[in-house]
N, C-alpha and C positions, 0 to 999 in steps of 0.2 A: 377822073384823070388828074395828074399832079398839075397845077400850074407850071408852066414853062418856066415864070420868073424866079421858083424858087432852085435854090441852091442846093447839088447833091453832098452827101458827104459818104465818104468813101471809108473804109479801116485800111489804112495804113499798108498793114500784113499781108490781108490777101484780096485787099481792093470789093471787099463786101460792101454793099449799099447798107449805110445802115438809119439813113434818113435823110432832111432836110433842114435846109434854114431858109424858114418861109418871112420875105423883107416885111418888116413894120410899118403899114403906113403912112408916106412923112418924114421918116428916121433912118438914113442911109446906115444907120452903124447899129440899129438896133435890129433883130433875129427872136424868132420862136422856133424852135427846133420841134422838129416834130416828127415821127417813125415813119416811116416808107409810104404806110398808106395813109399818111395826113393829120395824123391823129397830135396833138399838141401834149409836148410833155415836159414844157416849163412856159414862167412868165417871161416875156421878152427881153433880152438880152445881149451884150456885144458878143461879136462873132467867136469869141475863143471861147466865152463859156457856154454859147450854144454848141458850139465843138462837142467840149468835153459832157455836158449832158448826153449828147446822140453817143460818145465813145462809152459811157458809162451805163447806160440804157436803152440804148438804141435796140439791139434785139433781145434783152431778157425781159424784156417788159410785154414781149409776145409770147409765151411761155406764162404769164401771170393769168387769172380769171379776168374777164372782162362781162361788162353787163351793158344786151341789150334792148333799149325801150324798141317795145312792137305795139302797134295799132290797135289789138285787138284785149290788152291787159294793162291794167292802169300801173303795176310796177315792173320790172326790167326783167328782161331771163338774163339767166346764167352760159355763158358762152366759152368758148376756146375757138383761139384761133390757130387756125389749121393750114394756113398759105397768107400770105401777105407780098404784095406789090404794091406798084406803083400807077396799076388799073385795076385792080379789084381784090376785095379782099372777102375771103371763105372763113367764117366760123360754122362753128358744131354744135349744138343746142347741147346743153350737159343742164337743165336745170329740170329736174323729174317732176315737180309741178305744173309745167309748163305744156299745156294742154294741144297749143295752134299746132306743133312741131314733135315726131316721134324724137323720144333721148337719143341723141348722136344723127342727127337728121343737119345735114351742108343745109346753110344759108347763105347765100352770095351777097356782097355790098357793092357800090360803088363806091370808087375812091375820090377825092375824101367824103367821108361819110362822119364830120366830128358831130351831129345831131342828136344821132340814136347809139352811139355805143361811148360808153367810158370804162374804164380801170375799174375795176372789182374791190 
């Protein structure tokens, strides 16, 4: 589940969530913006350019490959994700090596989950 404290940010247009600005902290003016389901996608920041990062990446950066570390394989499978909130998030195994999981077999997370999964 998302922290309460952090800040939503909205699009403008047509009021899409398209992430957070999670406080630094210590640092009332400084932000990590990070996508819906918690995941960090710059180094902290004042509030306008964590803005404009979530405006600029906020959902096509869900649509990119994403790699997840699993318990059972010392390097990461290859993922998509397939739903994203702000309580849980569903990727899709797409990595044909990857033995735990049939190809295209839902994996559920909880949110945030920045541990096991990063950017491709």
């Amino acid at each position: 589940m998302i922290p309460t404290n952090w800040i939503r940010h909205h699009r403008p247009q047509d009021n899409e969530l398209l992430g957070y600005l999670c406080p630094v902290n210590g640092t009332p003016v400084q932000f990590i913006p990070v996508t819906v389901f918690g995941y960090p996608l710059a180094a902290p920041t004042d509030q306008d350019q964590a803005r404009h990062v979530l405006q600029s990446t906020g959902l096509s950066c869900l649509a990119e490959p994403w790699l997840l570390t699993v318990p059972d394989r010392a390097e990461p499978v290859t993922v998509q994700i397939i739903e994203a909130t702000p309580r849980r998030l569903r990727v899709r195994n797409t990595d044909y090596g990857y033995q735990g999981a049939s190809f295209g077999e839902v994996i559920i997370l909880a949110v945030p989950d920045t541990d096991r999964l990063q950017r491709g």
